[in-house]
mmCIF file of the C-alpha atoms, coordinates in Angstrom:
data_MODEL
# 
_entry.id   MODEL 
# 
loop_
_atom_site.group_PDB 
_atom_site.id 
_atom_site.type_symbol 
_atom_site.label_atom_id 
_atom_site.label_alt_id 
_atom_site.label_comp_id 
_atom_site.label_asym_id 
_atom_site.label_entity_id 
_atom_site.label_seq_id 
_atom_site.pdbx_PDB_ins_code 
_atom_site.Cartn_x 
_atom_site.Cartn_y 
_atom_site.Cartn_z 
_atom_site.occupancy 
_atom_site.B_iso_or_equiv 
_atom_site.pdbx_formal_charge 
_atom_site.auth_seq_id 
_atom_site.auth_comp_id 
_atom_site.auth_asym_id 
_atom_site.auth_atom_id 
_atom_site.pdbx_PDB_model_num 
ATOM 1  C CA . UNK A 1 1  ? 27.245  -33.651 -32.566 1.00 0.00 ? 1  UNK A CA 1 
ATOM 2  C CA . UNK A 1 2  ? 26.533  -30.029 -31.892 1.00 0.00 ? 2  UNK A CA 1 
ATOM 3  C CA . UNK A 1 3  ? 28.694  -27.682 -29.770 1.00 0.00 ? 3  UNK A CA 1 
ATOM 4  C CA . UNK A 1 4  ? 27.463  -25.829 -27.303 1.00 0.00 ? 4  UNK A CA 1 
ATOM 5  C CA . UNK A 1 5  ? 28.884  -22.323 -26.815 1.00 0.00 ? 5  UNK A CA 1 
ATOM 6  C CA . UNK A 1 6  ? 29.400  -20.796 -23.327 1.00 0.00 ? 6  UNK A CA 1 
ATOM 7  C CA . UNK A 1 7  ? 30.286  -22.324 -20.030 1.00 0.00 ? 7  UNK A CA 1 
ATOM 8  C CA . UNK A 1 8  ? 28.785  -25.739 -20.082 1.00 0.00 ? 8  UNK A CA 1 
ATOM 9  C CA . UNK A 1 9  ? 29.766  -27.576 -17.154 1.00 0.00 ? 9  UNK A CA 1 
ATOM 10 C CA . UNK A 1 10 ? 29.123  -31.051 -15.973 1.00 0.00 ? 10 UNK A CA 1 
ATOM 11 C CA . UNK A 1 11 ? 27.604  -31.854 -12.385 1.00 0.00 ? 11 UNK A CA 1 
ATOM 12 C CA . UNK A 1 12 ? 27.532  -35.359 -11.250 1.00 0.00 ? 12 UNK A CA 1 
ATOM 13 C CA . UNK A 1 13 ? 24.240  -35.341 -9.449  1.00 0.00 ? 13 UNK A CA 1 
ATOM 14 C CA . UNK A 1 14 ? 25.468  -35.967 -6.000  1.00 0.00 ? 14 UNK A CA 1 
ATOM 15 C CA . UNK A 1 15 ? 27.356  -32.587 -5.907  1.00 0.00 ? 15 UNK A CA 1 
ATOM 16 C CA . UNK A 1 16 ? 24.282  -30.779 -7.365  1.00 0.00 ? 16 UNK A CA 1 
ATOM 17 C CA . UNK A 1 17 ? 22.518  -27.928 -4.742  1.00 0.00 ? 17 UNK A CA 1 
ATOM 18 C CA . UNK A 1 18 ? 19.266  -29.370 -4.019  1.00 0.00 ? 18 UNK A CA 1 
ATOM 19 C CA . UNK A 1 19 ? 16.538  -27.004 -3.288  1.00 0.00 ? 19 UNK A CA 1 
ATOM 20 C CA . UNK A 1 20 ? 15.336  -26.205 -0.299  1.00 0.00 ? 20 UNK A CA 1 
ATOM 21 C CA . UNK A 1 21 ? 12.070  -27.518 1.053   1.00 0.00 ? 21 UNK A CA 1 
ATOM 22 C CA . UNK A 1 22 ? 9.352   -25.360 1.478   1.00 0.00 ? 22 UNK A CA 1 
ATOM 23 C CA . UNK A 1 23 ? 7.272   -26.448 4.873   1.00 0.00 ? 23 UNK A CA 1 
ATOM 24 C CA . UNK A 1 24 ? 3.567   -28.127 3.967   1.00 0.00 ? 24 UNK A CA 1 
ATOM 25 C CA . UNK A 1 25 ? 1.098   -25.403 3.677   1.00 0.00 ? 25 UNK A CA 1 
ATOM 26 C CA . UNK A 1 26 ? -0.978  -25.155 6.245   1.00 0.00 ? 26 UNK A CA 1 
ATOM 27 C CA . UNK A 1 27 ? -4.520  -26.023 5.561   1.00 0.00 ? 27 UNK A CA 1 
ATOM 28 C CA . UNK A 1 28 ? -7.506  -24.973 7.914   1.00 0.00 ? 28 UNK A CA 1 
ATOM 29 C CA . UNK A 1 29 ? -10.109 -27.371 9.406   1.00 0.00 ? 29 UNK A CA 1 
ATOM 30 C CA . UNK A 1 30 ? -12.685 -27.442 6.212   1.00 0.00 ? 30 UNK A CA 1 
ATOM 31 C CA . UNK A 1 31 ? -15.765 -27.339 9.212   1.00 0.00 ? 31 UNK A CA 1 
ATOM 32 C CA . UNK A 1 32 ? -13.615 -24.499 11.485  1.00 0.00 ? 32 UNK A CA 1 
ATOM 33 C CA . UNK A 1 33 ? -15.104 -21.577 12.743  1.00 0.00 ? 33 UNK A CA 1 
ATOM 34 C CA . UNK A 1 34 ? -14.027 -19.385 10.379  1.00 0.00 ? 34 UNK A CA 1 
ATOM 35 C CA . UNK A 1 35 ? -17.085 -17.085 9.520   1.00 0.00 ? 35 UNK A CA 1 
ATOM 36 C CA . UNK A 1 36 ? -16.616 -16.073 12.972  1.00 0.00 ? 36 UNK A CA 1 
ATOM 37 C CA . UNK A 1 37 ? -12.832 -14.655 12.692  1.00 0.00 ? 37 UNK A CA 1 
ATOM 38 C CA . UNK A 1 38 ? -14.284 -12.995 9.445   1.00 0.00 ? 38 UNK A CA 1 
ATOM 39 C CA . UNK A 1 39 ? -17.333 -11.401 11.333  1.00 0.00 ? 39 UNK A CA 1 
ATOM 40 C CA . UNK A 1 40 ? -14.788 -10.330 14.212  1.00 0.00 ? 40 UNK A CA 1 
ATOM 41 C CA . UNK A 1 41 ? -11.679 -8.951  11.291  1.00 0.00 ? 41 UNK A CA 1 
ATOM 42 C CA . UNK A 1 42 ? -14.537 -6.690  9.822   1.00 0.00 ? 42 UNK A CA 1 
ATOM 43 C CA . UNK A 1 43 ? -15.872 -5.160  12.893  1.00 0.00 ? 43 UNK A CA 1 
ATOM 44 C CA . UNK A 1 44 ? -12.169 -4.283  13.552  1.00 0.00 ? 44 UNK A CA 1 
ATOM 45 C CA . UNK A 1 45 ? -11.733 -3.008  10.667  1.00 0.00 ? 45 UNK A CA 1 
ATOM 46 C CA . UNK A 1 46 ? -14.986 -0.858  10.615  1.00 0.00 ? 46 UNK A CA 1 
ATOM 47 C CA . UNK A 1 47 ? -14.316 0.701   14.067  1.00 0.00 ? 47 UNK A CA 1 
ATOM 48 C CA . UNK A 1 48 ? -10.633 1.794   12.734  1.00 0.00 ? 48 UNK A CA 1 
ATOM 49 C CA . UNK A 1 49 ? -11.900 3.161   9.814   1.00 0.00 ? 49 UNK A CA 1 
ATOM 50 C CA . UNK A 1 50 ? -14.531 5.097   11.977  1.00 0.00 ? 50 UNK A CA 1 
ATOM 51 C CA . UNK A 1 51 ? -11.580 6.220   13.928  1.00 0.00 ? 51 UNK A CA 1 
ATOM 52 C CA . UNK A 1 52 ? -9.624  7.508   11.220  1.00 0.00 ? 52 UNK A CA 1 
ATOM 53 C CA . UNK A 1 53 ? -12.530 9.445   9.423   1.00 0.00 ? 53 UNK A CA 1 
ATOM 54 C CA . UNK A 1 54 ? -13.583 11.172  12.980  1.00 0.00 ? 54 UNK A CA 1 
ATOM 55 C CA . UNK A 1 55 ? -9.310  12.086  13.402  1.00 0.00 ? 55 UNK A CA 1 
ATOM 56 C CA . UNK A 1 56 ? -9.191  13.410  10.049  1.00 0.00 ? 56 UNK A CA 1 
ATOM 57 C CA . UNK A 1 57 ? -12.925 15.331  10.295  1.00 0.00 ? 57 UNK A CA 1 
ATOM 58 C CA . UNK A 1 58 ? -11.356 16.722  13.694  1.00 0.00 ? 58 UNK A CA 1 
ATOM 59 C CA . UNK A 1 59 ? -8.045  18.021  11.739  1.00 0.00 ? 59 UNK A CA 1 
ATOM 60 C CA . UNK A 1 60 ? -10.275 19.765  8.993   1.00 0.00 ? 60 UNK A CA 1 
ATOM 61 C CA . UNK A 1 61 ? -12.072 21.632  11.321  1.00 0.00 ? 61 UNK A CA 1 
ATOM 62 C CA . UNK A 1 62 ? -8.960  22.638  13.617  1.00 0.00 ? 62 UNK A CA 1 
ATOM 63 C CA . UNK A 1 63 ? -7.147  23.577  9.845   1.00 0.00 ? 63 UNK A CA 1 
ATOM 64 C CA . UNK A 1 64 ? -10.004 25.704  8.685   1.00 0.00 ? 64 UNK A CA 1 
ATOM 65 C CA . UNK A 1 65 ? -10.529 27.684  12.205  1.00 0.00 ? 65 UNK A CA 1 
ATOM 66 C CA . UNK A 1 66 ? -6.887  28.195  12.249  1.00 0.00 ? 66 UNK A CA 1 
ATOM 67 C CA . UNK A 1 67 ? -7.032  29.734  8.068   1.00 0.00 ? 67 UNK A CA 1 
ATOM 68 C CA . UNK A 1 68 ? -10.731 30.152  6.453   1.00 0.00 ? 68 UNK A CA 1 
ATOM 69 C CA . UNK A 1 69 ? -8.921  29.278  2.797   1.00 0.00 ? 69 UNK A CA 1 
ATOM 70 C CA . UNK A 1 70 ? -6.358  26.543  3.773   1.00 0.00 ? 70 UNK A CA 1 
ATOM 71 C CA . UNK A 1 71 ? -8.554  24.129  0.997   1.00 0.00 ? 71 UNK A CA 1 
ATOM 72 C CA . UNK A 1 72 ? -8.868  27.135  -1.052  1.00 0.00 ? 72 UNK A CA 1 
ATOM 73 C CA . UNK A 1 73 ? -6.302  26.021  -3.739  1.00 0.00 ? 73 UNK A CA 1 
ATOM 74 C CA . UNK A 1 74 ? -7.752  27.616  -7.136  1.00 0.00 ? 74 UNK A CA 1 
ATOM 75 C CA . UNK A 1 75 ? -7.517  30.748  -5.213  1.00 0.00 ? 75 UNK A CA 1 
ATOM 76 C CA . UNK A 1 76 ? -3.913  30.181  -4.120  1.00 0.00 ? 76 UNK A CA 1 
ATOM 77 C CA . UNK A 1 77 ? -3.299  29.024  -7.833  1.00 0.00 ? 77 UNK A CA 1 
ATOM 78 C CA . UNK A 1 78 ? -5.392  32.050  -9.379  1.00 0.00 ? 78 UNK A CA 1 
ATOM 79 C CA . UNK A 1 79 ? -2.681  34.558  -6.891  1.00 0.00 ? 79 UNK A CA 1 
ATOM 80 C CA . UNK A 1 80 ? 0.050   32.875  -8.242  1.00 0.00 ? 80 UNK A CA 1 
ATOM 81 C CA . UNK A 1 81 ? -0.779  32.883  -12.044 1.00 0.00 ? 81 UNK A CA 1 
ATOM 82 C CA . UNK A 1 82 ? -1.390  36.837  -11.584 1.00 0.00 ? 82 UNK A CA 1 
ATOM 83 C CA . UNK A 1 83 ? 1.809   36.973  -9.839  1.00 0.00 ? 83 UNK A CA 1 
ATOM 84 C CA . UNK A 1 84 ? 3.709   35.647  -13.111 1.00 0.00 ? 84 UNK A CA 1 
ATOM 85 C CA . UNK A 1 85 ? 1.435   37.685  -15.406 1.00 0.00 ? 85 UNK A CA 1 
ATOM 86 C CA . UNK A 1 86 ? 2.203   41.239  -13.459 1.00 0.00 ? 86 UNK A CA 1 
ATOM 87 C CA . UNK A 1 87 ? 5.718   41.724  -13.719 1.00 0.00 ? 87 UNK A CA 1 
ATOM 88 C CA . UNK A 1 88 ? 5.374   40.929  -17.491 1.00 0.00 ? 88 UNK A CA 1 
ATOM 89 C CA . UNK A 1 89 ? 3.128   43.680  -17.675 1.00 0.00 ? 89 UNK A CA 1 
# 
């Protein structure tokens, strides 16, 4: 007979923790209506997303009246790499 090292305890099957049980899984009617709630999720969808891209459209044009080169990062990043390079110099 082999020993087994660590904590090997006994557990009369009465006292063991049983696990819990998970409710059925719900299963939809195989002839339902689905395509329908499908049809209705994507226009839903579609019309948010159209929201969305007209908001952010909207907040471009407000950020570039307010500053011409607010998307103008290479030039923000070409300033800043002279910066560096001039008090080298």
């Amino acid at each position: 007979m082999m020993k087994k090292y660590g904590l090997q305890l006994r557990v009369n099957p009465s006292q063991q923790k049983k696990q819990p049980q998970r409710p059925p899984i719900s299963t939809s009617n195989i002839f339902g209506n689905d395509e329908d709630d499908d049809v209705n999720a994507k226009i839903a969808r579609q019309a948010t997303k159209k929201n969305v891209l007209k908001d952010i459209e909207e907040r471009h044009k407000k950020a570039m009246e307010e500053d011409p080169s607010v998307f103008d990062y290479d030039g923000v990043f070409d300033q800043i790499q002279e910066a560096k390079v001039k008090p080298l110099i």
